[in-house]
N, C-alpha and C positions, 0 to 999 in steps of 0.2 A: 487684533493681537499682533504687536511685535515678530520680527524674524528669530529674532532670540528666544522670544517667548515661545514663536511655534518651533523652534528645535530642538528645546528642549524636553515638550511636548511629544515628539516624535522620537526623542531619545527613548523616551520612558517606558518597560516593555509591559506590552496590555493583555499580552499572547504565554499562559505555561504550558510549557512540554514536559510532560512527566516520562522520565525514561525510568522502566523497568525490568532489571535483571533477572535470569530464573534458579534454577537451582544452585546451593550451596556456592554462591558468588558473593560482589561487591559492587557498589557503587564502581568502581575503576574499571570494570569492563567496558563502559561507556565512554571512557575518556576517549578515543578515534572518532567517535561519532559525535559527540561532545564539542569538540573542536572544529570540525568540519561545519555540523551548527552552526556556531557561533561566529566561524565564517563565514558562513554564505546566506544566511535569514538576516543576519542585521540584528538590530538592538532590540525589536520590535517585541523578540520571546525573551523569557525567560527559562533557561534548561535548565533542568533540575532531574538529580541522579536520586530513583528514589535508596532510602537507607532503612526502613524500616522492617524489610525482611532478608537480613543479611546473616551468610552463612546457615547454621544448624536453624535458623528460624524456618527458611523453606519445606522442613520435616514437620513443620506441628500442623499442618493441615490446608489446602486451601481457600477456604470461609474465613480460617483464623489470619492470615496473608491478605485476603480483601477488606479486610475492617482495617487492619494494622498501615494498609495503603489510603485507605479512604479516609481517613482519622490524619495520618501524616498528609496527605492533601490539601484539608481542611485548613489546618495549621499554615502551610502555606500561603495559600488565600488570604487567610487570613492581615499575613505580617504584610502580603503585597496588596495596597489597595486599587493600586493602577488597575489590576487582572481582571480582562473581559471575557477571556478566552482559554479552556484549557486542552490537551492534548495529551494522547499518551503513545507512547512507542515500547513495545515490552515485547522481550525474548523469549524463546522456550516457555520456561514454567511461569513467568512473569506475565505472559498473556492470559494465562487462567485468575491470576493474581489482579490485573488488571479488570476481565472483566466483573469478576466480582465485586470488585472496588467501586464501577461503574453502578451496576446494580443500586449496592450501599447508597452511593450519593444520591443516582436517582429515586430513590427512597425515600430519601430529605430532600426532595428539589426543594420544600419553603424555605431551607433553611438558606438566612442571608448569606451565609460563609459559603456557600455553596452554589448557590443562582441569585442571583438579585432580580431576575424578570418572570423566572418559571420557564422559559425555553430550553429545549432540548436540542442537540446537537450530534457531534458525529465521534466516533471512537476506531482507532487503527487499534485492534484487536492483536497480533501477533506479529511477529517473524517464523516464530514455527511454533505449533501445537508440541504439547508435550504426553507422548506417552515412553516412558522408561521402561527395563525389566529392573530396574535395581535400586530403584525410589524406596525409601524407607520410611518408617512412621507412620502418622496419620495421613499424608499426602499420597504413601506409596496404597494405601488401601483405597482412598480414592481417584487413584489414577486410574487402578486393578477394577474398582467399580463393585468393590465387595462394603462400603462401608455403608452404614446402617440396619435396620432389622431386616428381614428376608423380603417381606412384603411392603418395604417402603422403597422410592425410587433411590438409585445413588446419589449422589450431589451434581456428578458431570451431568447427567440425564436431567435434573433439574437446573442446570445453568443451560439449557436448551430449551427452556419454557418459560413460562410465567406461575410462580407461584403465591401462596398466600402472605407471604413476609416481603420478599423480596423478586420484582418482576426483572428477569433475566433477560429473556428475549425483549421485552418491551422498553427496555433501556437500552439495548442496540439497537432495536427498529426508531426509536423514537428519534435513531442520529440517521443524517441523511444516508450514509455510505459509510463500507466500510471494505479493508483490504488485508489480501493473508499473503507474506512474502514463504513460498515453501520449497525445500530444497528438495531434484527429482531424483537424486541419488545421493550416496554416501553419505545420506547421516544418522550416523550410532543411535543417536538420539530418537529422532523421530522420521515413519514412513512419510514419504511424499501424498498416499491418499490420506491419514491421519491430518497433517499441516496445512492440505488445501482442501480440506472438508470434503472429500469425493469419493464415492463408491466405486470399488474394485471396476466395476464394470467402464464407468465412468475415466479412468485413466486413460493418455494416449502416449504414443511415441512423443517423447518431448524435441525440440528443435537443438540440435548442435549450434546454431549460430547465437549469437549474443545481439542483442538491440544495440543499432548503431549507440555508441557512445555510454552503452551501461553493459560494460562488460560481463559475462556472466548471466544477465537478466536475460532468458531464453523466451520469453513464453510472458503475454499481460491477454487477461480476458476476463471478460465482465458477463460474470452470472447475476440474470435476472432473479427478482422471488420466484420459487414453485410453490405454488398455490397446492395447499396440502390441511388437513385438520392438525401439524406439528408434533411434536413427542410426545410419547403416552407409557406409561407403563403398565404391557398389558399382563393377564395373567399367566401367558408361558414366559416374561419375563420375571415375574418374580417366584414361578417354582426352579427355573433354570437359576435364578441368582440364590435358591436356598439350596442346591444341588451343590455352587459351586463354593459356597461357602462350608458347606457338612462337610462335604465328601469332593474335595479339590482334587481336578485330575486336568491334563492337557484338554480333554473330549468336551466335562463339564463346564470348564472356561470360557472354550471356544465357542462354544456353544448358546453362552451367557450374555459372550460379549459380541456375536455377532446381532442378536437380538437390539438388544440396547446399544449398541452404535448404528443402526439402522435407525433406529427412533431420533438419538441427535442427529446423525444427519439430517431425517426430516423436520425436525425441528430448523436446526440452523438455516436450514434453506430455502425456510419460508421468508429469509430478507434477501437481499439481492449483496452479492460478493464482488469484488474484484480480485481477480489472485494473481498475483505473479510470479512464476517459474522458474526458478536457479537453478544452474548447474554447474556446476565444478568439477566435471569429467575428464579438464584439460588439462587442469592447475597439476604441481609435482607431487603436491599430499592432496589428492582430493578427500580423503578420511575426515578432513578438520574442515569439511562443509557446515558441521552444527554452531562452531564457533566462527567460521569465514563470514556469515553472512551479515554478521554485525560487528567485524573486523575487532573481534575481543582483545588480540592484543598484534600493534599496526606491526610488529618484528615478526611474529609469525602468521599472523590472519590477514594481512591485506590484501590477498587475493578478493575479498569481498570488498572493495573500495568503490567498486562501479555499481553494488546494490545497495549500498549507503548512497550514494550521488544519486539514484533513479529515487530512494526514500524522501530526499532531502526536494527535491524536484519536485515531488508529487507534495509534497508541503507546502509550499512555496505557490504550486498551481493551487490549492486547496484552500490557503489562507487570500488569495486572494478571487475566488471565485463566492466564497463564502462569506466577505468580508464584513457585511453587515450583520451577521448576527453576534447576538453580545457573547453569548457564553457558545464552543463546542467542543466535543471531545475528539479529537483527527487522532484516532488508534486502529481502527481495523478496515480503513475506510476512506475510500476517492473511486467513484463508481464511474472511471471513464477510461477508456478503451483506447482513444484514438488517439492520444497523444504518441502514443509507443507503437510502431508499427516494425515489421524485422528489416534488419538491412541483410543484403546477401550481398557474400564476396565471395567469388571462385577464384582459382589461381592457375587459370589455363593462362592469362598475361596480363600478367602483373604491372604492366605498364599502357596499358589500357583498360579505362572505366569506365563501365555503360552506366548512366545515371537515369532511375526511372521513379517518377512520383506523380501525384496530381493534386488540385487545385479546387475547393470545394466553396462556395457560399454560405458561411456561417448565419445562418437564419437569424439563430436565438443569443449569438455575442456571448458564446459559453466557450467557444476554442475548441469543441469538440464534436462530431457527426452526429448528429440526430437523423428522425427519417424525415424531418423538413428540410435538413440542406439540400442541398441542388450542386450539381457539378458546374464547372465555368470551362467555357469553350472560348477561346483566347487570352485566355490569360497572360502575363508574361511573368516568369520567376529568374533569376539572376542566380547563378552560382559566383558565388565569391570567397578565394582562397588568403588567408593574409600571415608573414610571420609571425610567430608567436612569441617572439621579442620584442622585436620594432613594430609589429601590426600594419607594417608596408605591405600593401595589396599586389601580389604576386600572378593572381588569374582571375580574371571572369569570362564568362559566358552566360547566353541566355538563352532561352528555349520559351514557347509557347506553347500551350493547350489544346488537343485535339477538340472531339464534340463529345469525347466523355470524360475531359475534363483531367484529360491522362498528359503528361512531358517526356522525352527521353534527351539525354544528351550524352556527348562521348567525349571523354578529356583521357590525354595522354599521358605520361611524365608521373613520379611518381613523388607526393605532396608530404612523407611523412613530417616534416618540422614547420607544417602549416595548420591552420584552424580553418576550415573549409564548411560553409555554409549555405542551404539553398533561401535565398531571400524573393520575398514577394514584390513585384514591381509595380504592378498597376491589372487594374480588373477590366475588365469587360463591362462590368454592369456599374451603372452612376449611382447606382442606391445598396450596392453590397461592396465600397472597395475600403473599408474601414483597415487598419493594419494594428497589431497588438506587438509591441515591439519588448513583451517585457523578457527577460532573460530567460526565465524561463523556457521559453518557447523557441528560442533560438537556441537553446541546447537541442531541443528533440529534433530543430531541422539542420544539427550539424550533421557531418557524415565524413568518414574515413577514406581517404585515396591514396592509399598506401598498402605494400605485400607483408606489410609486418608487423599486422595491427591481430593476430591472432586468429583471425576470421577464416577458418576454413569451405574455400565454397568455390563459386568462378567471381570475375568480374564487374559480374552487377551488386550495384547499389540502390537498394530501393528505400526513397526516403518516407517521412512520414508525411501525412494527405496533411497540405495547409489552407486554413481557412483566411478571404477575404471576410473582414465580417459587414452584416445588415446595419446602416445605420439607426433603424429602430427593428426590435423584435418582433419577430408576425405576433399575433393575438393566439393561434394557438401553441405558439412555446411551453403556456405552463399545463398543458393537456400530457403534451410528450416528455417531458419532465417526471411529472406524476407516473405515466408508464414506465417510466425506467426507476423508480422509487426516488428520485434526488429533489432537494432544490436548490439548485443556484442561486448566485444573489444577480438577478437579473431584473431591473424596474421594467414592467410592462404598464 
């Protein structure tokens, strides 16, 4: 093949991203993130704002929103033949919309519009679940968890199972991974346990600091499956849901609806989650958290810029962790932990930064800690500062690895108009010193040395754990894999 020939080959995008908006909206609430896309992924996708349930459509129901999506998908698909791969990103009510949509397809996996191989893949489910007090229509009764006959399950309780038309769960389980962005306070819209799928019990103090470099983003963790029998509808739930329907009272509600969202919870958490934790505690309208997080409009929501960048990042690790399979869905879903670790800054002296990380042996060449990596004990890593105009290298230093595989180093002076980096120099070991230089990954090992980057805290900086990686994978990789529900695309 030609250079010409393979460029334009690579121009041609093989990747959709379905983005979809939630209630009573437009395709234009996407434009900030739309943009941002289509800067920093490359030609590779194709984004696409879905339009098919805009405005007053959002009121007639959500099963009628997941056909009207899956059907406008198809169509897509359709016109683009390039398309190996598709992906969905969807807001608020848009994630219920989505995954029904998902469902639908998986449904028709024969259908050629839809799979050309029969492979199943991965779906990024939300930015935030939706439950409203003021949803109207068929939607608002589904929200409410009162639609259908007394003795039949609602619809949400049944998008937490597998049923006889359409298998819910088994079209998320069927995708590797999947992730919930949820905000832990201020939003109107929806509770923080509601968003990140967690039982009251289950909530914690969330962290005031923001992950070096994704402002905002408080909190990344990776819930494994709880092994459980899933949602059920038992029968004090359906005399409670004819209680609450007869004879509606704050008692009967509560009462309905604590039954039945225990049951989705068990349901949904029999796949394994990654969630990550917003907060907007600081910003000057923390109120507009529901809209910040997907920076609805960049004049008044760009406070959420740095959890669009951590979205956009985990895409970018996903699609190329994933790279070989033909078709996936990346909506609710990137089941890995280690890329994001918290940075901490105190402001006892602002002009001194204690820098603390460590240095791990990538077993399985996935970039991320399994319980087969191994820490490395002399390692040497490289702090490198550069302007952010000229990219003249302004500082380095280096530091080496204890025997647990831990660095610290102290740099003075303060860096704000630099792009400052911890880079890996050389390993210890001749059979793990592999380096992965893609950009991604050099975002998560940048880090702030600066008193006015927002970070309330002291001095330290702790970065995130990098991996030299194995020149070939151990043989058991895909054991540890399977425990944590994923596959990578890893050749063993």
């Amino acid at each position: 093949m030609s250079a010409i020939a393979q460029r334009d080959e690579n121009n041609v995008p093989d990747h959709l991203l379905v983005l979809v908006h939630g209630i009573w909206a437009s395709p234009s609430v996407w434009l900030y993130v739309e943009a941002e896309m289509k800067r920093r992924v490359g030609t590779r996708f194709l984004i696409y704002a879905s339009s098919s349930n805009t405005s007053t459509k959002t009121f007639g129901g959500i099963d009628g929103a997941g056909k009207r999506l899956a059907e406008e998908v198809r169509q897509v698909v359709q016109k683009s033949k390039s398309l190996k791969k598709i992906s969905f990103l969807a807001h608020s009510l848009g994630g219920l919309f989505a995954r029904h949509a998902v469902a639908v397809l998986y449904s028709q996996a024969n259908d050629d519009a839809v799979s050309k191989s029969g492979d199943s893949h991965i779906l990024r489910e939300k930015l935030a679940a939706p439950i409203a007090p003021f949803f109207i229509g068929r939607t608002g009764t589904q929200l409410f968890l009162t639609d259908g006959k007394a003795d039949k399950p609602p619809l949400l309780l049944r998008m937490a199972s597998d049923c006889e038309d359409l298998k819910f769960l088994s079209s998320l389980g069927a995708f590797p991974c999947r992730i919930v962005y949820a905000n832990v306070s201020y939003d109107y819209m929806v509770g923080w346990r509601t968003s990140s799928i967690r039982r009251e019990t289950e909530l914690f103090k969330p962290p005031r600091r923001s992950l070096d470099g994704y402002k905002h983003v408080v909190d990344v963790e990776y819930c494994p499956p709880v092994s459980s029998d899933g949602a059920h509808f038992p029968p004090e739930a359906a005399k409670a849901k004819e209680a609450a329907q007869s004879s509606p009272s704050p008692q009967n509600t509560l009462e309905y609806h604590e039954i039945v969202e225990e049951e989705m919870i068990r349901g949904l958490q029999t796949l394994g989650w990654k969630k990550v934790d917003v907060s907007f505690h600081s910003t000057f309208w923390p109120y507009l958290a529901h809209n910040n997080i997907h920076v609805k409009s960049e004049r008044l929501h760009k406070a959420g810029a740095g959890v669009v960048a951590h979205v956009v990042d985990s895409i970018k690790q996903q699609e190329i962790i994933m790279a070989k399979f033909v078709i996936f869905f990346l909506a609710s879903a990137l089941c890995f932990t280690t890329l994001l670790h918290f940075a901490a800054a105190d402001a006892d002296d602002f002009d001194r930064f204690h820098i603390k990380g460590s240095v791990y042996c990538d077993t399985c060449r996935v970039q991320f800690m399994t319980r087969l990596s191994k820490v490395l004990e002399g390692a040497k890593v490289k702090l490198e500062c550069k302007g952010r105009e000229n990219q003249t290298v302004t500082l380095t230093k280096e530091a080496m690895t204890d025997k647990d595989g831990n660095y610290e180093m102290e740099v003075m002076g303060d860096h704000e108009e630099e792009v400052c980096e911890i880079i890996l120099v050389q390993s210890p070991d001749a059979e793990c010193g592999d380096v992965n230089n893609q950009e991604f990954l050099r975002n998560a090992a940048r880090i702030s040395l600066t008193a006015n980057d927002g970070i309330v805290s002291n001095e330290t900086r702790t970065i995130n754990p990098l991996g030299f990686m194995r020149k070939t994978p151990l043989a058991d990789c895909p054991q540890a894999f399977k425990e944590l529900g994923i596959v990578p695309d890893v050749t063993f």
